[in-house]
MMTF fields as JSON, N, C-alpha, C and O atoms, coordinates in Angstrom:
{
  "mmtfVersion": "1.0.0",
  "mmtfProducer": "UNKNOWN",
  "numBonds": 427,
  "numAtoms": 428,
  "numGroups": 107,
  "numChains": 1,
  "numModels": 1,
  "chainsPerModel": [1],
  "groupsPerChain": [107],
  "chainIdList": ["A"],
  "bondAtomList": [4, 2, 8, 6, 12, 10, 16, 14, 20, 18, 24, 22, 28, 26, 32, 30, 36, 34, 40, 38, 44, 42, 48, 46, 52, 50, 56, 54, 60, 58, 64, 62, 68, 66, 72, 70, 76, 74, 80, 78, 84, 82, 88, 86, 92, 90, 96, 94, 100, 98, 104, 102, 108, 106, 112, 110, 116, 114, 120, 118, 124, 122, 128, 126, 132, 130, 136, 134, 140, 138, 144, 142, 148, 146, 152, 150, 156, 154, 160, 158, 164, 162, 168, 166, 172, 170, 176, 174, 180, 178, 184, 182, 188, 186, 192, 190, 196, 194, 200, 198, 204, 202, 208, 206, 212, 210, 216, 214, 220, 218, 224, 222, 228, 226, 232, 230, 236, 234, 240, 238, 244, 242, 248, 246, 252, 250, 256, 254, 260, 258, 264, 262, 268, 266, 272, 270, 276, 274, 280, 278, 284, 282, 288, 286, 292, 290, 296, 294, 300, 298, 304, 302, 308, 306, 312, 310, 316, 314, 320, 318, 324, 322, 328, 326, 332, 330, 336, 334, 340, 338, 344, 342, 348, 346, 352, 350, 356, 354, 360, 358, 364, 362, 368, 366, 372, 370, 376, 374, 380, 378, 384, 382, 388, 386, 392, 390, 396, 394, 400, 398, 404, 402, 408, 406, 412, 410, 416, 414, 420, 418, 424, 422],
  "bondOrderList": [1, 1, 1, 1, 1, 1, 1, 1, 1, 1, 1, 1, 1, 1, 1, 1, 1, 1, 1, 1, 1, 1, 1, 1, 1, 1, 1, 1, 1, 1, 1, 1, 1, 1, 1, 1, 1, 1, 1, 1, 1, 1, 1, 1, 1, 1, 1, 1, 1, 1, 1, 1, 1, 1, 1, 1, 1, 1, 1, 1, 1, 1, 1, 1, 1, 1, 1, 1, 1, 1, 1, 1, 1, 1, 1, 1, 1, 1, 1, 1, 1, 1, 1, 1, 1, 1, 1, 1, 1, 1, 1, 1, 1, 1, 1, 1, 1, 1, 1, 1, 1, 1, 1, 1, 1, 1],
  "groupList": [{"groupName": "UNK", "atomNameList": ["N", "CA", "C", "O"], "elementList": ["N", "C", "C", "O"], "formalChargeList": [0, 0, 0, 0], "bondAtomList": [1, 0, 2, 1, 3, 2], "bondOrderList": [1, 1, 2], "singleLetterCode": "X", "chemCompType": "L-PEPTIDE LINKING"}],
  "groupTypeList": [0, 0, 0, 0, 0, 0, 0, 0, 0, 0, 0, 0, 0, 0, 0, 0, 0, 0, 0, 0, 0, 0, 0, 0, 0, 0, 0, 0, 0, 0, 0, 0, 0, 0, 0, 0, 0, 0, 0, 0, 0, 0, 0, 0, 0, 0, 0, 0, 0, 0, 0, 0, 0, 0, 0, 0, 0, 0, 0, 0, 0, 0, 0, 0, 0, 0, 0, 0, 0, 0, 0, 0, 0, 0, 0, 0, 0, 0, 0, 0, 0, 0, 0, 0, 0, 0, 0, 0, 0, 0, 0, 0, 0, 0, 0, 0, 0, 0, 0, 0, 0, 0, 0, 0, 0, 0, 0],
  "groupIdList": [1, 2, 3, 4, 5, 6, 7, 8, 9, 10, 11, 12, 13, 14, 15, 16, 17, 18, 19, 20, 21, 22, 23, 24, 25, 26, 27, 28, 29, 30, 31, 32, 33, 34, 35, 36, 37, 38, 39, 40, 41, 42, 43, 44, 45, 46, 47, 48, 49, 50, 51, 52, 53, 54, 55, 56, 57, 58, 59, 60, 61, 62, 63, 64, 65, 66, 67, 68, 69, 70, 71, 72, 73, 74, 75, 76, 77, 78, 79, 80, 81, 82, 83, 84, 85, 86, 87, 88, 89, 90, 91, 92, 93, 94, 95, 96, 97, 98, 99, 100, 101, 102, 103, 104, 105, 106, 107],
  "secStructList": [7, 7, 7, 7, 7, 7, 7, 7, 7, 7, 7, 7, 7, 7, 4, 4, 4, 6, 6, 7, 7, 7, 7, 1, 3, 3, 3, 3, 3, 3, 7, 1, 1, 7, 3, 3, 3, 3, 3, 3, 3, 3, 3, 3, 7, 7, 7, 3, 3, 3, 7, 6, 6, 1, 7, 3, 3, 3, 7, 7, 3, 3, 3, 3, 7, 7, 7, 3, 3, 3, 7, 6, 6, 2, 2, 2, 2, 2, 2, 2, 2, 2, 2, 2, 2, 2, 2, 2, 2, 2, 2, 2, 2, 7, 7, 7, 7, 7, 7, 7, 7, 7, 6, 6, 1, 7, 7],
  "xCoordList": [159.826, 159.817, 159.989, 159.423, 160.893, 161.309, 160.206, 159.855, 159.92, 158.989, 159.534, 160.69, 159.062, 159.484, 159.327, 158.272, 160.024, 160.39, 159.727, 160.495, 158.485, 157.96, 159.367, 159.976, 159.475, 160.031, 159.354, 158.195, 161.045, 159.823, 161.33, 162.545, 160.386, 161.288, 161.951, 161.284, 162.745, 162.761, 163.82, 165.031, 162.818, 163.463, 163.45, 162.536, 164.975, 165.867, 164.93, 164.279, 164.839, 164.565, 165.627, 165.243, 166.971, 167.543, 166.673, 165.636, 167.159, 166.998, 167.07, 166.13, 167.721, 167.948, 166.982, 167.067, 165.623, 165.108, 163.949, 163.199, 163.306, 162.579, 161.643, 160.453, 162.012, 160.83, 160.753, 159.676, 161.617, 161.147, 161.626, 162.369, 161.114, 161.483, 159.808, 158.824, 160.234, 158.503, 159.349, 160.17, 158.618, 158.619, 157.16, 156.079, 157.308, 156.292, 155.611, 154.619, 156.77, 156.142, 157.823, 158.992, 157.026, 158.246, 158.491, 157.49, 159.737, 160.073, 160.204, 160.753, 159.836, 160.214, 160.806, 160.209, 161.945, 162.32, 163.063, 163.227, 163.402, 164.113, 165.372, 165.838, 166.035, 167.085, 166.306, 165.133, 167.233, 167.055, 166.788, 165.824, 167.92, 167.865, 167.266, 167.462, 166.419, 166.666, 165.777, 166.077, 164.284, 163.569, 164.076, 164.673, 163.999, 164.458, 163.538, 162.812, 162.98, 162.349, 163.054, 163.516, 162.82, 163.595, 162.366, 161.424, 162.397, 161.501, 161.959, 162.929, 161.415, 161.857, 160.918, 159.757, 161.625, 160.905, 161.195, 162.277, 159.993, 160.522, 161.428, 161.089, 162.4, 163.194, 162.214, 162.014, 161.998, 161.036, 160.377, 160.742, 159.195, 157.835, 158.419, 159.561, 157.564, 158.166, 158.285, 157.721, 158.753, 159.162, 159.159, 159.672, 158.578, 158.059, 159.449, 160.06, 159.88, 161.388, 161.336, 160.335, 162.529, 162.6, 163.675, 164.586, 163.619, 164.503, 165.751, 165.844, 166.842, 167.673, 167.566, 168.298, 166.558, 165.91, 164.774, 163.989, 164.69, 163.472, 162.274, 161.351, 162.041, 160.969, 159.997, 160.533, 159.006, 158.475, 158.598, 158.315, 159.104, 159.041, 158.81, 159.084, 158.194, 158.285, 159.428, 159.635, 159.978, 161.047, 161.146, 161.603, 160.82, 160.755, 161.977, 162.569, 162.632, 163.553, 163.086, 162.14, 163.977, 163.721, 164.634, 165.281, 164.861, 166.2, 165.322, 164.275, 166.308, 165.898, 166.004, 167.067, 165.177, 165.767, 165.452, 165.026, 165.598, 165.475, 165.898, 165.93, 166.425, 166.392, 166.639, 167.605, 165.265, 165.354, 165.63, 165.385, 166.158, 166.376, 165.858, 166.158, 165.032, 164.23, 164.15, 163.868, 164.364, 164.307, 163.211, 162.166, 163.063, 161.769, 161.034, 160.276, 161.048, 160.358, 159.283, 158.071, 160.18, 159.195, 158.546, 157.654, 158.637, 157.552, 156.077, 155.223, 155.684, 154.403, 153.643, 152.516, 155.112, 154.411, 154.204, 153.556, 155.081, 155.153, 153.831, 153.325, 153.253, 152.118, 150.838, 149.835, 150.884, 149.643, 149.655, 148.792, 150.667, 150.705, 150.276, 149.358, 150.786, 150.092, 149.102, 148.745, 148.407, 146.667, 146.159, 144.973, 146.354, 145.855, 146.051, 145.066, 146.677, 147.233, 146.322, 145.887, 146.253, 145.34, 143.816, 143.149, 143.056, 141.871, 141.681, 140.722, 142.868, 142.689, 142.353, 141.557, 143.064, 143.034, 141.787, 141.317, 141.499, 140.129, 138.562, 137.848, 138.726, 137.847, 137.854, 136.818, 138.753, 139.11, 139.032, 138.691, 139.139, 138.749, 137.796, 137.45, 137.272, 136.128, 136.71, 135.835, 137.967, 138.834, 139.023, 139.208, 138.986, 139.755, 141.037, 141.165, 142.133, 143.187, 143.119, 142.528, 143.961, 143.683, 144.851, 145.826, 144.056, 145.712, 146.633, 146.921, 147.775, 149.676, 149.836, 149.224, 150.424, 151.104, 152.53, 153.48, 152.228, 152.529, 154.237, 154.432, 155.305, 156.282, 156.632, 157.089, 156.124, 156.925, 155.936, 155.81, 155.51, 155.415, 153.5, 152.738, 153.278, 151.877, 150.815, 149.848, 150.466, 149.581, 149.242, 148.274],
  "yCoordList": [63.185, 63.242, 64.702, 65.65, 64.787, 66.255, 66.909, 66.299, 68.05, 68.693, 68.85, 69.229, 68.686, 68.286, 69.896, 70.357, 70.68, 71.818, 71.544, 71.29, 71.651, 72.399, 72.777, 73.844, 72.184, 71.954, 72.772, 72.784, 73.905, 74.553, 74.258, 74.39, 73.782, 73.396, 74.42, 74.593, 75.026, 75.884, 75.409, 75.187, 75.353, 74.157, 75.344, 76.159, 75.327, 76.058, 75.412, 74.432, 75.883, 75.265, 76.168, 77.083, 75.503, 76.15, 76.55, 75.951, 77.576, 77.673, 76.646, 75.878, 76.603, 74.658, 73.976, 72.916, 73.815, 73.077, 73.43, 72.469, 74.633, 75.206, 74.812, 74.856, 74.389, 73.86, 72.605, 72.218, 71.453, 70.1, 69.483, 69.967, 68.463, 67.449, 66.553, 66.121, 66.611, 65.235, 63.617, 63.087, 63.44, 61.665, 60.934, 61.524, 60.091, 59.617, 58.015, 57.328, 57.927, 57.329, 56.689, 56.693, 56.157, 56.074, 54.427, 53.779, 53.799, 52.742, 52.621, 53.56, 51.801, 52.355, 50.633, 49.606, 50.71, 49.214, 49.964, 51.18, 49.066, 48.79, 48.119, 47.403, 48.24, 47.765, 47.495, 47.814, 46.738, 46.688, 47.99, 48.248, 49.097, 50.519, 51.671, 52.824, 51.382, 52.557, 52.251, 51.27, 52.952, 52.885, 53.768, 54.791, 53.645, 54.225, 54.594, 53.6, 55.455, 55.874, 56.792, 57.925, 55.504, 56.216, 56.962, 56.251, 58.111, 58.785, 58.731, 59.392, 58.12, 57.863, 58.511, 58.58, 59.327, 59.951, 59.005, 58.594, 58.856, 58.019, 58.64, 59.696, 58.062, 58.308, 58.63, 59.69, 57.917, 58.191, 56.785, 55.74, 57.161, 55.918, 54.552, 54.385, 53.356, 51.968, 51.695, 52.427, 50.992, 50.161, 48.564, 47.97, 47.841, 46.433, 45.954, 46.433, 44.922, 44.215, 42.809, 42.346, 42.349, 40.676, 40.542, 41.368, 39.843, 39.526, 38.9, 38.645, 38.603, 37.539, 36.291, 35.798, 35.913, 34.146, 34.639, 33.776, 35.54, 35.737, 36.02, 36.186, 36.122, 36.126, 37.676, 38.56, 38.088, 39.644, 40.346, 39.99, 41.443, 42.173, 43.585, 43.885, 44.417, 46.182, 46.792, 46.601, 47.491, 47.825, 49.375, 50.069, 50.038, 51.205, 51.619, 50.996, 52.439, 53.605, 54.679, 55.454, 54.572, 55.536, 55.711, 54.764, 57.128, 57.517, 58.115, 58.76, 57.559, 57.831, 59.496, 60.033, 59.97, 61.641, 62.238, 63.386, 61.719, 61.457, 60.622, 59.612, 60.569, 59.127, 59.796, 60.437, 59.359, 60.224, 58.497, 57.301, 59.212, 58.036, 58.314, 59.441, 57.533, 58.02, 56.831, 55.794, 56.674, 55.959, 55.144, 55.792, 53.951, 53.151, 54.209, 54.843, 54.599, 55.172, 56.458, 56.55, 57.491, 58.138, 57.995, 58.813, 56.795, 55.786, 55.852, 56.182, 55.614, 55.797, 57.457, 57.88, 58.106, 59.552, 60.496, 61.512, 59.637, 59.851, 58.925, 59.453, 57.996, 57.355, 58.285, 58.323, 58.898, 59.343, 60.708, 60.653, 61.765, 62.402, 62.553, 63.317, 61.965, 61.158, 60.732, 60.912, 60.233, 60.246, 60.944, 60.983, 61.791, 63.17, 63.95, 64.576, 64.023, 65.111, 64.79, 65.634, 63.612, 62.787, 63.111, 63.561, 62.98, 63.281, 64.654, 65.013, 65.585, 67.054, 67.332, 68.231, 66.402, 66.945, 66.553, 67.114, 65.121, 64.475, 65.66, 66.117, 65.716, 66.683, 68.391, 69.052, 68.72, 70.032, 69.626, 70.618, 69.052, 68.984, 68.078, 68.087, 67.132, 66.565, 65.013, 64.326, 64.619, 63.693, 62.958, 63.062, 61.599, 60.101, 60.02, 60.088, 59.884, 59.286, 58.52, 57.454, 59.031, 57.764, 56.417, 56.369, 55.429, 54.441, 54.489, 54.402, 54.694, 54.807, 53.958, 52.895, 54.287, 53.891, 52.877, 53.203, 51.65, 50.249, 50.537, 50.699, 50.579, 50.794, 49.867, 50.213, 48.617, 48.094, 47.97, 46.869, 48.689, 49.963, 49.163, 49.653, 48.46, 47.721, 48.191, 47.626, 49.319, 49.958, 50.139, 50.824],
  "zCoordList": [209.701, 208.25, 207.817, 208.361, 206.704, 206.588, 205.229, 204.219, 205.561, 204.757, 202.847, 202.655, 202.192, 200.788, 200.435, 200.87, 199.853, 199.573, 197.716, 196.788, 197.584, 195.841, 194.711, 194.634, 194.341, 192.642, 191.688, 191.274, 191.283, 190.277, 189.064, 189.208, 187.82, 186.692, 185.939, 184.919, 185.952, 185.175, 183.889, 183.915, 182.75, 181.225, 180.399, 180.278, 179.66, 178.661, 177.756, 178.118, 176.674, 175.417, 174.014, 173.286, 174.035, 172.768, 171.516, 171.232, 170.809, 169.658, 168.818, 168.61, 168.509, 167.405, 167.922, 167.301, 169.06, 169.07, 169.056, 168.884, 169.186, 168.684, 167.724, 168.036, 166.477, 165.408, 165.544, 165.092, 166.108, 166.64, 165.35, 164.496, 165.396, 164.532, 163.894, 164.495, 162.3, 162.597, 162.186, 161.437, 163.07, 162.939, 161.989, 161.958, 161.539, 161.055, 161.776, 161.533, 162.761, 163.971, 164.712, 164.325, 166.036, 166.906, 167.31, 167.614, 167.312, 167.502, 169.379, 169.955, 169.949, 171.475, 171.828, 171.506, 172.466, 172.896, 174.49, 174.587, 175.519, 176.661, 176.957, 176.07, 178.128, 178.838, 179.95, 180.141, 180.83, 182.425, 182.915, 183.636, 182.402, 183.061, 182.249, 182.633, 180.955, 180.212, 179.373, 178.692, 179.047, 178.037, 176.581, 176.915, 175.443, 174.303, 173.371, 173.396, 172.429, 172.042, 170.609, 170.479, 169.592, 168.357, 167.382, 167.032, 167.045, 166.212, 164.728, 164.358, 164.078, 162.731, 162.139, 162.542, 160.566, 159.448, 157.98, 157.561, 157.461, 156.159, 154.975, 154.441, 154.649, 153.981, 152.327, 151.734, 152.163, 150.416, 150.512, 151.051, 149.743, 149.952, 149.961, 149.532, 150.518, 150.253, 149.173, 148.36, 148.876, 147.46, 147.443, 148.392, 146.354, 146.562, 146.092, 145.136, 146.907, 146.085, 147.046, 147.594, 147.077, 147.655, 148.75, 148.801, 149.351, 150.266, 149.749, 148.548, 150.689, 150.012, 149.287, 148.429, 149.789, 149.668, 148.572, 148.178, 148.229, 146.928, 147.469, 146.672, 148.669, 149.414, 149.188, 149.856, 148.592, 148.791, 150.141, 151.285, 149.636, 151.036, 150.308, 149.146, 151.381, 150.905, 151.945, 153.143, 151.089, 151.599, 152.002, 151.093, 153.143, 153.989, 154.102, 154.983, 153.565, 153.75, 154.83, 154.689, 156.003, 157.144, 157.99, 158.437, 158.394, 159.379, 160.649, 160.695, 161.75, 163.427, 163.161, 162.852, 163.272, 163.41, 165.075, 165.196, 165.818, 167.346, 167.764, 167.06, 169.049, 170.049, 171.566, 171.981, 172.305, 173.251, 174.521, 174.361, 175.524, 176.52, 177.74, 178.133, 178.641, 179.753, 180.676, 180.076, 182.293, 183.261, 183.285, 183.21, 183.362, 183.8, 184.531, 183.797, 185.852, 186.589, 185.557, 185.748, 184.314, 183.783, 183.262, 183.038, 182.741, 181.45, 182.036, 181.213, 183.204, 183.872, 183.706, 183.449, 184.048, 183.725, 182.335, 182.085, 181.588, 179.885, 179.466, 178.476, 179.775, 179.274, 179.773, 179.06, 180.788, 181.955, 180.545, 179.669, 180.538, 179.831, 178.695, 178.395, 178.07, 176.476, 176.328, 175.164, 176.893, 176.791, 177.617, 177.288, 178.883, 178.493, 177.387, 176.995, 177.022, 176.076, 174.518, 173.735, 174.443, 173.215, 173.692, 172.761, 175.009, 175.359, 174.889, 174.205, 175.381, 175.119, 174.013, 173.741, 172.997, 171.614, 170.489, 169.499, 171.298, 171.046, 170.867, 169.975, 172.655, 173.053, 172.074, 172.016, 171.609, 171.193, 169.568, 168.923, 169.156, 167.459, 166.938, 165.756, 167.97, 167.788, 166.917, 166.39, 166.833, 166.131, 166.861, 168.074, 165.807, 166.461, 166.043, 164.82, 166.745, 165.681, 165.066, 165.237, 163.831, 162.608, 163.191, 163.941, 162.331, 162.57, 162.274, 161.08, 163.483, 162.906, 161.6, 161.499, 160.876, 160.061, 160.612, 161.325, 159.998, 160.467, 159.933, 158.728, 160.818, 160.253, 158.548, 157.459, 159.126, 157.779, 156.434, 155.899, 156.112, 155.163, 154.874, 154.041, 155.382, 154.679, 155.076, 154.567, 156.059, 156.077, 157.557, 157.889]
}
């Protein structure tokens, strides 16, 4: 068995990406090969109106301002991450997260 030679990352981070992007929360769906992860910001507050059929609906104006794409295999290490990273922040401001905001606009 051959000795595994240490990985060291060395990650560019452009300018243009620098200040990031905010989302006001993230849509995440799959493929066979490919988890997806759309970060959407709301366009301007919901608004109460009707469906085709007359039916009530609130109607959420919002654009993907992200869409990042990642292998099944990193999804395990993007979850492990993310709640560390939530413990850290727990532990360090003494905060619960509040509840996401329900995309389709009701709370």
């Amino acid at each position: 068995m051959a000795d595994e030679v240490a990985r060291k990352f060395e990650i560019e981070l452009p300018p243009e990406v620098i200040e990031g992007r905010f989302a006001d929360f993230a849509n995440v769906w799959h493929t066979p090969d490919v988890f997806v992860m759309d970060f959407v910001s709301l366009a301007r507050p919901p608004q109460e109106g009707h469906d085709e059929d007359g039916t009530p609906v609130m109607h959420v104006p919002a654009r993907v301002v992200s869409r990042v794409r990642i292998p099944p295999q990193q999804v395990f290490e993007l979850a492990k991450a993310l709640t560390q990273q939530l413990e850290f922040w727990e532990q360090e401001t003494g905060k619960r997260p509040q509840r996401p905001l329900n995309p389709d606009g009701l709370g």
